[in-house]
C-alpha positions as a Markdown table, in Angstrom:
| # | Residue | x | y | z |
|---|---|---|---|---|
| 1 | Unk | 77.3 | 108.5 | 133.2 |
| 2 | Unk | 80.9 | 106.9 | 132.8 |
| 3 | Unk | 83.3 | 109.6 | 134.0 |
| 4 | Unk | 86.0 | 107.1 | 133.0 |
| 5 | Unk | 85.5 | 108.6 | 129.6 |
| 6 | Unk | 88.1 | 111.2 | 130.6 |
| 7 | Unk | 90.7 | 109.3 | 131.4 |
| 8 | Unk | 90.7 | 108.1 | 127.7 |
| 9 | Unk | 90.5 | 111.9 | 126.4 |
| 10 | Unk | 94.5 | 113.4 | 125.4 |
| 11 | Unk | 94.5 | 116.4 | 127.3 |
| 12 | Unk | 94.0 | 114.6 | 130.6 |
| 13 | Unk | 96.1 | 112.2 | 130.0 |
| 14 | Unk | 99.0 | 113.0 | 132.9 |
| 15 | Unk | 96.0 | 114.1 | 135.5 |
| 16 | Unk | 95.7 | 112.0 | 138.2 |
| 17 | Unk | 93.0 | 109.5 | 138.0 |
| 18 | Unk | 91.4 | 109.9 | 141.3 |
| 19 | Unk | 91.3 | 114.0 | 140.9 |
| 20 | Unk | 90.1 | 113.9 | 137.6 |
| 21 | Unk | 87.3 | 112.1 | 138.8 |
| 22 | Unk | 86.3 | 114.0 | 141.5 |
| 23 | Unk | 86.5 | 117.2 | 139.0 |
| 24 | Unk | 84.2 | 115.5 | 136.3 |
| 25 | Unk | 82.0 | 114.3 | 139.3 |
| 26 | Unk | 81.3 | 118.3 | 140.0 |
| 27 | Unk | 80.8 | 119.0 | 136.2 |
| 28 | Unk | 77.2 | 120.0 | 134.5 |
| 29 | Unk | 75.7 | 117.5 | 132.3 |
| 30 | Unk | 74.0 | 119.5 | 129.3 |
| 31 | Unk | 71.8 | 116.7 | 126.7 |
| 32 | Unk | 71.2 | 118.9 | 123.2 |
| 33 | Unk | 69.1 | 117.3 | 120.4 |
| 34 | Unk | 69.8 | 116.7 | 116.2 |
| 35 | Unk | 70.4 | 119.7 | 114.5 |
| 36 | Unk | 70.3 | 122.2 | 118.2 |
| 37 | Unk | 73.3 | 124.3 | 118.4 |
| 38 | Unk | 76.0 | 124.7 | 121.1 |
| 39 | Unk | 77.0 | 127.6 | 120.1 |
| 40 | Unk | 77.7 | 130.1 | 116.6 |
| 41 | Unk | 80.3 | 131.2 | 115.4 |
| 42 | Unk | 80.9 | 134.8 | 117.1 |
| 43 | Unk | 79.4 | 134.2 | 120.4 |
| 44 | Unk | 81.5 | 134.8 | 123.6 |
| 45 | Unk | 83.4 | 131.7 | 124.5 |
| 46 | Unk | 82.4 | 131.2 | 128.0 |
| 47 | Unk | 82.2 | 127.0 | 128.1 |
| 48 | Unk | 84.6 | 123.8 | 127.2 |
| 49 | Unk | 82.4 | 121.1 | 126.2 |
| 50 | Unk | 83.4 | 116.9 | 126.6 |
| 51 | Unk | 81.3 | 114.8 | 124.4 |
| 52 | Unk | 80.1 | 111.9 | 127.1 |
| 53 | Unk | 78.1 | 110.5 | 124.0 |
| 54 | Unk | 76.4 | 110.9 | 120.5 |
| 55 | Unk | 78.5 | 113.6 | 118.0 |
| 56 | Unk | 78.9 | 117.6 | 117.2 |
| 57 | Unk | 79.5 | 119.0 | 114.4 |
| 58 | Unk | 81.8 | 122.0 | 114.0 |
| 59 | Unk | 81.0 | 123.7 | 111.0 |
| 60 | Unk | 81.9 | 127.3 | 109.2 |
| 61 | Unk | 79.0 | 129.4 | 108.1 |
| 62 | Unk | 76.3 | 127.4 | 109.2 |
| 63 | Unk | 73.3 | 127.2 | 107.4 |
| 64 | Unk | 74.3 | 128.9 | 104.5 |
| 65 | Unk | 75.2 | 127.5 | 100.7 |
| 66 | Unk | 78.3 | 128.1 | 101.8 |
| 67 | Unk | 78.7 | 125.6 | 105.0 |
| 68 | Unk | 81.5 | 124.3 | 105.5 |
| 69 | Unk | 81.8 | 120.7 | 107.9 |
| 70 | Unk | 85.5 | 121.4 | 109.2 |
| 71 | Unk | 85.1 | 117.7 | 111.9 |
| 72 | Unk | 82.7 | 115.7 | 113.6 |
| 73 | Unk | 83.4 | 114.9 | 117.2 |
| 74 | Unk | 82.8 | 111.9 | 119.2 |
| 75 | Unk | 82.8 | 110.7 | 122.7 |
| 76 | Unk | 85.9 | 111.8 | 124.8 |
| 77 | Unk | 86.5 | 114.6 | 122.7 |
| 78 | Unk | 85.9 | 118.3 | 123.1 |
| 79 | Unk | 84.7 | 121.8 | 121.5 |
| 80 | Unk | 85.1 | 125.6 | 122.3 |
| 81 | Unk | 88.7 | 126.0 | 124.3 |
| 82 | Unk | 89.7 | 127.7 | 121.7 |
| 83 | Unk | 87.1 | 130.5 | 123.2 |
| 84 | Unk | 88.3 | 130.2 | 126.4 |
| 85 | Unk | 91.7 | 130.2 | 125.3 |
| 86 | Unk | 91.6 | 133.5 | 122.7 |
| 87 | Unk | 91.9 | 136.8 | 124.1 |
| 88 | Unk | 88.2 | 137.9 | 122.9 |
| 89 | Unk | 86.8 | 135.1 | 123.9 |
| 90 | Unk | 85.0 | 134.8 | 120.4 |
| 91 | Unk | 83.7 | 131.3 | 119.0 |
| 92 | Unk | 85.4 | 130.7 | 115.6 |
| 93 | Unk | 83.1 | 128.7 | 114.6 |
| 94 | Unk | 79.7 | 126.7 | 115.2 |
| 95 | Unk | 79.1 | 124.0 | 116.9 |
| 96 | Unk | 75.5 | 121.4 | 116.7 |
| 97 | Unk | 74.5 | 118.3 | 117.7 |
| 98 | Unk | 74.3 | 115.6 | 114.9 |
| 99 | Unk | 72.5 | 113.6 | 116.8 |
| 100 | Unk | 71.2 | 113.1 | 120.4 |
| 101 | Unk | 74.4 | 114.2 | 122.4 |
| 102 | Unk | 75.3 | 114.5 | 126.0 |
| 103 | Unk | 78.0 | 117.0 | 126.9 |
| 104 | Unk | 80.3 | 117.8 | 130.1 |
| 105 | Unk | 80.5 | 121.5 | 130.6 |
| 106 | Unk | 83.7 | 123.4 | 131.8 |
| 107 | Unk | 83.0 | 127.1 | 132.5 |
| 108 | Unk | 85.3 | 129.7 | 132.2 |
| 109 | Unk | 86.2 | 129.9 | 136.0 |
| 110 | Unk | 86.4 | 125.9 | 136.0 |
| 111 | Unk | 88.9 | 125.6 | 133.2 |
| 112 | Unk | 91.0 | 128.1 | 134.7 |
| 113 | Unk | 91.1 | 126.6 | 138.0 |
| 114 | Unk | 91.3 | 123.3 | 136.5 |
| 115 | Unk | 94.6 | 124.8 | 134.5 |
| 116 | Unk | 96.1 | 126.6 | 137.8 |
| 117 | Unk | 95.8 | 123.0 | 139.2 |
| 118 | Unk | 97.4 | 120.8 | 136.7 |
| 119 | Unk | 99.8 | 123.5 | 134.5 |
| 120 | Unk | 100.5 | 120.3 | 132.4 |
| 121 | Unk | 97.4 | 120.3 | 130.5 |
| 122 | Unk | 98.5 | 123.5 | 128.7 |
| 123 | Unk | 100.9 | 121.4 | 127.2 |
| 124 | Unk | 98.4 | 119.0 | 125.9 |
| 125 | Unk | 96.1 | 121.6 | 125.0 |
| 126 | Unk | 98.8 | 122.9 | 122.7 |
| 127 | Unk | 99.6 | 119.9 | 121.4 |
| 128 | Unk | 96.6 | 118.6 | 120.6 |
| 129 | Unk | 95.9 | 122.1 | 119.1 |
| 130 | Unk | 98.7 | 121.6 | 116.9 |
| 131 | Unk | 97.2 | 118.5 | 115.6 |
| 132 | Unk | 94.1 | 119.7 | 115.0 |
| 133 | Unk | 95.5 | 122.8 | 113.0 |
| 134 | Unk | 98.0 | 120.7 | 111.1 |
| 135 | Unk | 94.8 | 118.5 | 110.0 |
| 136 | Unk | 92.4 | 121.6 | 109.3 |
| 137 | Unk | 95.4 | 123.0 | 107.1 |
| 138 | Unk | 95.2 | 119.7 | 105.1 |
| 139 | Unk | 91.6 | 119.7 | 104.9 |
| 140 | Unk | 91.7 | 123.8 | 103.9 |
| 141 | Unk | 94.2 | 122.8 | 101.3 |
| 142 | Unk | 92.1 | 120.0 | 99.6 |
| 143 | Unk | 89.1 | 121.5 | 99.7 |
| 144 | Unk | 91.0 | 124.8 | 98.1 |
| 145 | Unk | 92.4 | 122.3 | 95.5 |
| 146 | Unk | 88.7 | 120.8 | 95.0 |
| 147 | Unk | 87.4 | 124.4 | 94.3 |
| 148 | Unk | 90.3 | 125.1 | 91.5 |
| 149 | Unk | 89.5 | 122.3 | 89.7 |
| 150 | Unk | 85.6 | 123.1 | 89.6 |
| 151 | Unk | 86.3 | 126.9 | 89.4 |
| 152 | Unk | 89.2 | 125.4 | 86.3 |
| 153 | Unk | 86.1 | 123.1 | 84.9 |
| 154 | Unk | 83.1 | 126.1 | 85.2 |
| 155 | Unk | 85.8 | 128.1 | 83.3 |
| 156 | Unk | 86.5 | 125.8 | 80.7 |
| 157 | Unk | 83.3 | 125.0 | 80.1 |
| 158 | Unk | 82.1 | 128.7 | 79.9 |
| 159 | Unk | 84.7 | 129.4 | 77.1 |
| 160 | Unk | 83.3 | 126.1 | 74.9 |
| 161 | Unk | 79.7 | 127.6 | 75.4 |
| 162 | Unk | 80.8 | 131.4 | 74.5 |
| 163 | Unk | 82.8 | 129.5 | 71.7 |
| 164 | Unk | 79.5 | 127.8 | 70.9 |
| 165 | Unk | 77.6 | 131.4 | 71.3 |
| 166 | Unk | 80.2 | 132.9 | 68.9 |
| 167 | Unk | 79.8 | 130.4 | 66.0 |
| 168 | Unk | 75.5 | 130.0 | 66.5 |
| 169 | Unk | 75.9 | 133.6 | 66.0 |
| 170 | Unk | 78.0 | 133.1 | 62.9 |
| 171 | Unk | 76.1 | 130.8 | 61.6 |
| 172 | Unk | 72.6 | 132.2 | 62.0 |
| 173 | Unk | 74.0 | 135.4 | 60.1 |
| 174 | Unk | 75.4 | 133.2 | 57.6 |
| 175 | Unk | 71.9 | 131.7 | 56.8 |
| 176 | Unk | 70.4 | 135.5 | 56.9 |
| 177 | Unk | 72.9 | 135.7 | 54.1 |
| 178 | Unk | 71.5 | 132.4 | 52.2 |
| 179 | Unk | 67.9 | 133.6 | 53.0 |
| 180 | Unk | 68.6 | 136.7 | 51.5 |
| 181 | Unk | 70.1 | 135.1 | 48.5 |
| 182 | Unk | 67.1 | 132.3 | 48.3 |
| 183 | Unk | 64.8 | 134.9 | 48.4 |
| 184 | Unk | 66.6 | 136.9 | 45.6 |
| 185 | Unk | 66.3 | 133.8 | 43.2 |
| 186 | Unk | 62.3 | 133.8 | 43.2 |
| 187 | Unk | 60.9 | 136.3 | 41.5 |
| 188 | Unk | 60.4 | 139.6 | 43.1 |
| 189 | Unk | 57.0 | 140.4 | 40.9 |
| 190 | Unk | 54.7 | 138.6 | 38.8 |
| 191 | Unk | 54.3 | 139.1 | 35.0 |
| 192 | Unk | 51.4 | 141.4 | 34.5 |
| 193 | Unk | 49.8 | 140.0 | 31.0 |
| 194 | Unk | 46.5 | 140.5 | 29.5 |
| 195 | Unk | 44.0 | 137.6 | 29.7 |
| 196 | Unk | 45.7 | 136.4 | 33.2 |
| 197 | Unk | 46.8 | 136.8 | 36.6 |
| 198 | Unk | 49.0 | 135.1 | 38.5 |
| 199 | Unk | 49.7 | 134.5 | 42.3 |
| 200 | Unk | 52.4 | 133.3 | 44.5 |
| 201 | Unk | 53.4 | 132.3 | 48.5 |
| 202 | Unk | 56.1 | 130.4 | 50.0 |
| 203 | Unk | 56.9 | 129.7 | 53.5 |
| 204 | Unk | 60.0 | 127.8 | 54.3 |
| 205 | Unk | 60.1 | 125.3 | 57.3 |
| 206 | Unk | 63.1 | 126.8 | 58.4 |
| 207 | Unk | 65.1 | 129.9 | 57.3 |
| 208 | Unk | 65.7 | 128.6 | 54.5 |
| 209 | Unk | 63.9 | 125.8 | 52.6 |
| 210 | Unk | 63.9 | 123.9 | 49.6 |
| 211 | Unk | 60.8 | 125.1 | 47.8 |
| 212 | Unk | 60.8 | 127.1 | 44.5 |
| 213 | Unk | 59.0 | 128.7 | 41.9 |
| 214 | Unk | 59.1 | 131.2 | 39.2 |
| 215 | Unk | 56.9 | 132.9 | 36.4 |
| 216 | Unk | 59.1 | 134.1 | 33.7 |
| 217 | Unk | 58.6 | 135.6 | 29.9 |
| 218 | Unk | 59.8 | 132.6 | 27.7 |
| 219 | Unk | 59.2 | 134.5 | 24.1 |
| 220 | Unk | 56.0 | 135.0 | 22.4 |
| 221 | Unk | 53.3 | 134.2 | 23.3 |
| 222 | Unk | 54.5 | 132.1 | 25.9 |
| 223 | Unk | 55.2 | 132.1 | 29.8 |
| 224 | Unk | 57.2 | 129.7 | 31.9 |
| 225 | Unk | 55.8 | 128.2 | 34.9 |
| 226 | Unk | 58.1 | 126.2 | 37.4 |
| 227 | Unk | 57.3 | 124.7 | 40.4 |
| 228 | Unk | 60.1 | 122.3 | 42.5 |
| 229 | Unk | 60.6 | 120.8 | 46.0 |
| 230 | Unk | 63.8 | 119.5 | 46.6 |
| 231 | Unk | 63.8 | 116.5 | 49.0 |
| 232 | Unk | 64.7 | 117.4 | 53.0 |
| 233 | Unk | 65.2 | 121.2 | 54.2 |
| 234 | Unk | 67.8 | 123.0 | 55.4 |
| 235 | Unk | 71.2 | 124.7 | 53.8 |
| 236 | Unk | 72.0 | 121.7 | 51.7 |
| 237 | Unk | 68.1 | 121.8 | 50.4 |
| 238 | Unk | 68.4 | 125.2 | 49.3 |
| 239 | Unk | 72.2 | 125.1 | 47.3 |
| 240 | Unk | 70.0 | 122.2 | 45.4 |
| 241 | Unk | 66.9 | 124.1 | 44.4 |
| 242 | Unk | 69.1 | 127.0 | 43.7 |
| 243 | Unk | 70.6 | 124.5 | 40.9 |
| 244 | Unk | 67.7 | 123.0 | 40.1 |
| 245 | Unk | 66.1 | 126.6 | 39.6 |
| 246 | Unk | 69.3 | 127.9 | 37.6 |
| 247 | Unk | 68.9 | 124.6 | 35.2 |
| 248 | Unk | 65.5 | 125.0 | 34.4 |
| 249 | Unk | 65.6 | 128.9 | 33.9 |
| 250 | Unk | 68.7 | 128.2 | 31.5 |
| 251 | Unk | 67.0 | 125.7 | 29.4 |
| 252 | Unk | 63.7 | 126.8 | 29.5 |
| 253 | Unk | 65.6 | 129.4 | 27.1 |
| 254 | Unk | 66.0 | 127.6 | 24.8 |
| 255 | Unk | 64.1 | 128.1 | 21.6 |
| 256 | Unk | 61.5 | 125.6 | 20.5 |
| 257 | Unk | 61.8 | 122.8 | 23.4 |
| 258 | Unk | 59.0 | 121.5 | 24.9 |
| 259 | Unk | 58.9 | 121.2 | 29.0 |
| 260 | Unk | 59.6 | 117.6 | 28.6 |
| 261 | Unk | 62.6 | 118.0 | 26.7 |
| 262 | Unk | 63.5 | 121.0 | 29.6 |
| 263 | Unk | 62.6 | 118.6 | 32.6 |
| 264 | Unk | 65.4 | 115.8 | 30.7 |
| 265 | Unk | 67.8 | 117.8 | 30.1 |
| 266 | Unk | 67.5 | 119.1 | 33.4 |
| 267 | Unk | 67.7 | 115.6 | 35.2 |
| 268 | Unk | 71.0 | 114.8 | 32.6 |
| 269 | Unk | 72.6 | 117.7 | 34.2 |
| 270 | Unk | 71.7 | 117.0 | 38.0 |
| 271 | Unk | 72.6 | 113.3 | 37.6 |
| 272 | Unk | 76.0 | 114.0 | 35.8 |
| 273 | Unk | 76.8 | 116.8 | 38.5 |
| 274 | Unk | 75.2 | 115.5 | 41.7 |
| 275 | Unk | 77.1 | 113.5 | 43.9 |
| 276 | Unk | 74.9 | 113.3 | 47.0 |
| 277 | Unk | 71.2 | 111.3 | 47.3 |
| 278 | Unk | 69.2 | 114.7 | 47.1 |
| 279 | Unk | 66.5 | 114.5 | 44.3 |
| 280 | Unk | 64.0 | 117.1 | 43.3 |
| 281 | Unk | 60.1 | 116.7 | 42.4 |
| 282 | Unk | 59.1 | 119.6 | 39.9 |
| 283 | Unk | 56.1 | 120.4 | 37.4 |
| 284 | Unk | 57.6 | 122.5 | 34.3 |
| 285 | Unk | 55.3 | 124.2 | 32.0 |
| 286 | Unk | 54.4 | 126.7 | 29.4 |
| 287 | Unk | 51.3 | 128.9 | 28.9 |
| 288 | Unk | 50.2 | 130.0 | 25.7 |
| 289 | Unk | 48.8 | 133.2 | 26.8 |
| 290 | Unk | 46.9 | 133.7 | 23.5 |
| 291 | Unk | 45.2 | 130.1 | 23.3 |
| 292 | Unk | 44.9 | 129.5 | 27.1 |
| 293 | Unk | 46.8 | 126.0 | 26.8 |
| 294 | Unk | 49.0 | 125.4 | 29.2 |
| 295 | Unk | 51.3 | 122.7 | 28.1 |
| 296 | Unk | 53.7 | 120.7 | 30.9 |
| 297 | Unk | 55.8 | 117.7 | 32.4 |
| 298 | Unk | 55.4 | 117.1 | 35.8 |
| 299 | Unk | 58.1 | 114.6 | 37.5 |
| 300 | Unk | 57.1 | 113.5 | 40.6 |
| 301 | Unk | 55.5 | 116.2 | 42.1 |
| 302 | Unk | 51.7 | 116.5 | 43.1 |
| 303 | Unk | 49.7 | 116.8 | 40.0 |
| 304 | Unk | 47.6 | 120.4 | 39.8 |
| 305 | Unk | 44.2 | 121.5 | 40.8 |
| 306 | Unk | 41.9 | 122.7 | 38.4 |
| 307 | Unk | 39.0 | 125.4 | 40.2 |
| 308 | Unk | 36.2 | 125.8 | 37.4 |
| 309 | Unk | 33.8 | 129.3 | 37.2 |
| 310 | Unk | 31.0 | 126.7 | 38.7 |
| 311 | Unk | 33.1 | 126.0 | 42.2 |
| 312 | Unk | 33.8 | 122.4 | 41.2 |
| 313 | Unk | 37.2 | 121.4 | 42.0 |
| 314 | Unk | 39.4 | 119.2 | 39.4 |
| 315 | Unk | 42.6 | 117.0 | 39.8 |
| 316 | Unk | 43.9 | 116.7 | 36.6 |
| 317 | Unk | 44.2 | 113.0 | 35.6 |
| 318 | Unk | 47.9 | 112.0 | 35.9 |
| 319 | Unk | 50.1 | 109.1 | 35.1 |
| 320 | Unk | 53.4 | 108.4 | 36.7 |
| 321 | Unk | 56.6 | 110.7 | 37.1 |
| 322 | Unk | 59.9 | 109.9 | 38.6 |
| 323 | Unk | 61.6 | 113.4 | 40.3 |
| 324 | Unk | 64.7 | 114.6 | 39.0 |
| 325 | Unk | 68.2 | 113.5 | 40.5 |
| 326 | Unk | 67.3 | 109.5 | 40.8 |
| 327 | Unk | 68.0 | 108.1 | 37.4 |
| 328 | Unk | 70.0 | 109.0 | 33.6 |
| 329 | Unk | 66.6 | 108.4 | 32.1 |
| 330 | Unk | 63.4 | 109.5 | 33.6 |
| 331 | Unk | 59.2 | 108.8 | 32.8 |
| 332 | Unk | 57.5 | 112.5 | 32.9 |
| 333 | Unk | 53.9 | 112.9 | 33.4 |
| 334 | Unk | 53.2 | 115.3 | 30.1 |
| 335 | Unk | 49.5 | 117.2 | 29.2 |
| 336 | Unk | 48.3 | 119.6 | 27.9 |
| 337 | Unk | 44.8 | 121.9 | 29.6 |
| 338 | Unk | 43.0 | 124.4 | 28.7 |
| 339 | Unk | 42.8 | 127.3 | 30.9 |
| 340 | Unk | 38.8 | 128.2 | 30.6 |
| 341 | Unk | 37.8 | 132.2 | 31.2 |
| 342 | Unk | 37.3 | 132.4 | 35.1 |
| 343 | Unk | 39.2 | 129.3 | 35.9 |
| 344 | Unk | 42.1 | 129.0 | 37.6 |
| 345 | Unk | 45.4 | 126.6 | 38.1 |
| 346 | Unk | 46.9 | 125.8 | 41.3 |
| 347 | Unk | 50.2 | 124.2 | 41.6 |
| 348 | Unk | 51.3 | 123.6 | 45.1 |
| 349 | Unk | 54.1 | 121.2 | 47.3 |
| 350 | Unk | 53.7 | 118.5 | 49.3 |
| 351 | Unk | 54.1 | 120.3 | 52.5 |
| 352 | Unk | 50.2 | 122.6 | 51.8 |
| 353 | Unk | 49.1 | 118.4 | 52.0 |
| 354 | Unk | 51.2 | 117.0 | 54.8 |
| 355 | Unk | 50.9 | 120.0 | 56.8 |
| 356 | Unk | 49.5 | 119.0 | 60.4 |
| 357 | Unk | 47.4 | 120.2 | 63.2 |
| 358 | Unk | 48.1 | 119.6 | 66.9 |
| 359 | Unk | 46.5 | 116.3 | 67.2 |
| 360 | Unk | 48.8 | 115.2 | 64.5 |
| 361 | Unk | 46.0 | 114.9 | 61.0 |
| 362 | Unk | 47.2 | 116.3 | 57.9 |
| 363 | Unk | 45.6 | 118.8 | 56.3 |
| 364 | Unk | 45.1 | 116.6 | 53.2 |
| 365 | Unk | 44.0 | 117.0 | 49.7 |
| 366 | Unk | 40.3 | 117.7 | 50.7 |
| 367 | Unk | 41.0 | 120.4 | 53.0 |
| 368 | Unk | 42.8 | 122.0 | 49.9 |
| 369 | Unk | 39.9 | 121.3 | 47.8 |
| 370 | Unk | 36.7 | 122.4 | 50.2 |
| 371 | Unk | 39.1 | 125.5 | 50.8 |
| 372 | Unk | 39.3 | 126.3 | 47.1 |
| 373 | Unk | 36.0 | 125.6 | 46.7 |
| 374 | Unk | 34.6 | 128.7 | 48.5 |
| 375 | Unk | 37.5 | 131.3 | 46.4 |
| 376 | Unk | 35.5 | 131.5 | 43.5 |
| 377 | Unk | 36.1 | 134.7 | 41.6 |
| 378 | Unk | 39.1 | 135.9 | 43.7 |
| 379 | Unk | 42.3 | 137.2 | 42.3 |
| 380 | Unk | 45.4 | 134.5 | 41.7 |
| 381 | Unk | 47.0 | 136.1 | 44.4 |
| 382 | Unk | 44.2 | 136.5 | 46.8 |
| 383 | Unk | 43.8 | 132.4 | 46.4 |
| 384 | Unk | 47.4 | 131.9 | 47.5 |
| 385 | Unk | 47.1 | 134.2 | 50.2 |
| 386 | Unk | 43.4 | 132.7 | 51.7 |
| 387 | Unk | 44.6 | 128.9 | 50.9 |
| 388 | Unk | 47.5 | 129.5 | 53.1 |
| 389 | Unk | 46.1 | 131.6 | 55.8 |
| 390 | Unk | 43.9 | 128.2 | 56.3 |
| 391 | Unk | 46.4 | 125.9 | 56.2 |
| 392 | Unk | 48.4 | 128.2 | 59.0 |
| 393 | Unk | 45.1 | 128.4 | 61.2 |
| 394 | Unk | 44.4 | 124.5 | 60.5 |
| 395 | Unk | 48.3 | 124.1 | 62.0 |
| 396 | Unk | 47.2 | 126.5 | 65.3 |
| 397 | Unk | 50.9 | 126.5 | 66.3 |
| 398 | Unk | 51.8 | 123.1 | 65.4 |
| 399 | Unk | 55.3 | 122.1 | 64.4 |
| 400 | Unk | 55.9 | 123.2 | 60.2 |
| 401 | Unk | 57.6 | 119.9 | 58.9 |
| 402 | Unk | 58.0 | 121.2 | 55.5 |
| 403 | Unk | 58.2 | 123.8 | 53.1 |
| 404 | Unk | 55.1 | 125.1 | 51.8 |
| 405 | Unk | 54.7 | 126.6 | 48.4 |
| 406 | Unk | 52.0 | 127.9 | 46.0 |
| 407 | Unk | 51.0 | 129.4 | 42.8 |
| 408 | Unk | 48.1 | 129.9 | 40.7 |
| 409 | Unk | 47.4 | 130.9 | 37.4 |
| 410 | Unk | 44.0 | 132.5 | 36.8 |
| 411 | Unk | 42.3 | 133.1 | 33.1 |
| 412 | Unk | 40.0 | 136.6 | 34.1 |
């Protein structure tokens, strides 16, 4: 090994260079491998190690998440005086090789021999300890300044999320409230009227939706039936159907009007008021509970089913409707059926068709159909209740895209 390395290391520097020699010449050689450890941090300082080559790291909790590299040392430089220099003799911190090293080793006895013969290295020592404290207090003092500014950023960042937490809280109670108030604009109970009974289900996509329906006494001997779904879901969706609803209930009141003349009147309104592209499909009717006829427009929205005593299934021919919202002057799909005893009416939404299962196929008209099929004889309500327990067992979990809504109407 070169022992000319220490005549290039600081502390020897006004040592003779024949005597240093001589003294590195008597020295230990110690060889330590990546990642093997000198020493920790606590042990008794009882050695001064010279790198001769490779480099050591001196590091602060070692092997913890909270390590801290305080310097890497390299050939003619040296660890652990400060052990031999404290009065405890403690290591202040750890020392390991980085990578293949090879180390001169001073002992205890050695270094103060070595001091006794050359009192001018304790000037270099301090020196050079001066140094290297002035450079650990800079390094201290960035890293502290480094840990404010992430400590400053986690805090920052905690106070936007609890802001966040604050208003999702907010606004989830806020759409309890506009659940609660959806919920209060669909009827609470059916009519109860001789010759018929009626049922009913909704379930909204999300807390709220923009579905509705309603059943209502119009005068003698007639009922109102209303069925809607407003394009999109959501808050917006259901301040439109609440509209929408409030429209049809106010001029379905109106004496003498037909639901074609309703469903106009309705779309005058909406177009006039409405300022955003929302629109509204909706089937508006009126059954004559005495004659069975049940007289409607439809305007866009899926045209009803028909389940005879026999369990055969019906779609009742259609023509063309355009939804409410689009245009001043709409084309309504109006008819008249006749409600058989033992038959019954279902009006549904879109979303009982477009409803999918985990692999993505809709439930589809079909589904509805073969499912009706097999409810012969059942109550209104019971129908509603069996269609959309399928549909929910079809979905097994699947994502609900859209609002789902149902009534029938049932001639016992």
């Amino acid at each position: 090994m070169d022992e000319s390395v220490f005549l290039k290391i600081p502390l020897f520097a006004d040592v003779p260079s024949s005597e240093l020699i001589a003294m590195v010449r008597e020295l230990p050689i110690r060889v330590y491998e990546p990642g093997e450890y000198l020493f920790h941090d606590g042990d008794p300082g009882e050695h001064l190690y010279v790198v001769m080559d490779g480099f050591l790291e001196i590091v602060l909790a070692a092997d913890t998440p909270d390590e801290l590299l305080l310097r890497v040392c390299g050939p003619g430089e040296y660890v652990g005086e400060m052990g031999l220099i404290l009065p405890d003799g403690k290591r202040t911190a750890s020392v390991r090789a980085k990578d293949k090293c090879h180390t001169w080793v001073l002992s205890r006895a050695k270094f103060t021999q070595v001091l006794q013969q050359w009192p001018v290295i304790a000037y270099s020592m301090v020196n050079i300890l001066s140094e290297r404290l002035d450079a650990t207090n800079d390094s201290t003092f960035r890293d502290l300044t480094e840990k404010n500014h992430q400590l400053q950023k986690a805090y920052n960042d905690l106070k936007a999320a609890q802001e966040l937490l604050i208003e999702k809280e907010r606004l989830e109670r806020e759409l309890k409230v506009a659940a609660d108030i959806q919920l209060s604009i669909l009827p609470d109970v059916l009519p109860v009227v001789e010759g018929f009974d009626f049922g009913a289900r909704i379930l909204p996509a999300r807390q709220v939706g923009g579905d509705f329906y309603d059943v209502f006494l119009v005068g003698e001997p007639q009922l109102g039936v209303v069925i809607g779904d407003v394009a999109d879901k959501g808050v917006p969706s259901a301040l439109f159907m609440a509209r929408t609803h409030a429209l049809v209930m106010a001029e379905a009141d109106t004496r003498d009007i037909t639901p074609g003349e309703v469903m106009r009147l309705v779309n005058n309104h909406i177009t006039r008021l409405e300022k955003s592209a929302q629109f509204v499909t909706a089937l508006y009717g009126l059954l004559d509970i005495q004659t069975g006829k049940f007289s409607y427009a439809r305007a866009g929205h899926e045209p009803p089913l028909i389940l005879n005593p026999d369990g055969t299934v019906e779609r009742i021919p259609h023509s063309p409707g355009m939804s409410l919202g689009l245009w001043d002057k709409i084309t309504l799909d109006e008819r008249v059926v006749s409600l058989a005893p033992g038959s019954m009416l279902l009006l549904y939404t879109d979303g009982m068709t477009d409803c999918r299962n985990p692999d993505g196929v809709a439930f589809g008209l079909e589904r509805i159909k073969a499912t009706l099929r097999g409810l012969v004889g059942l109550s209104a309500q019971d129908v509603c209740d069996r269609l959309l327990d399928s549909l929910l067992s079809y979905q097994n979990g699947a994502k609900q895209d859209d609002d789902v809504t149902l009534v029938a109407i049932r001639a016992t």
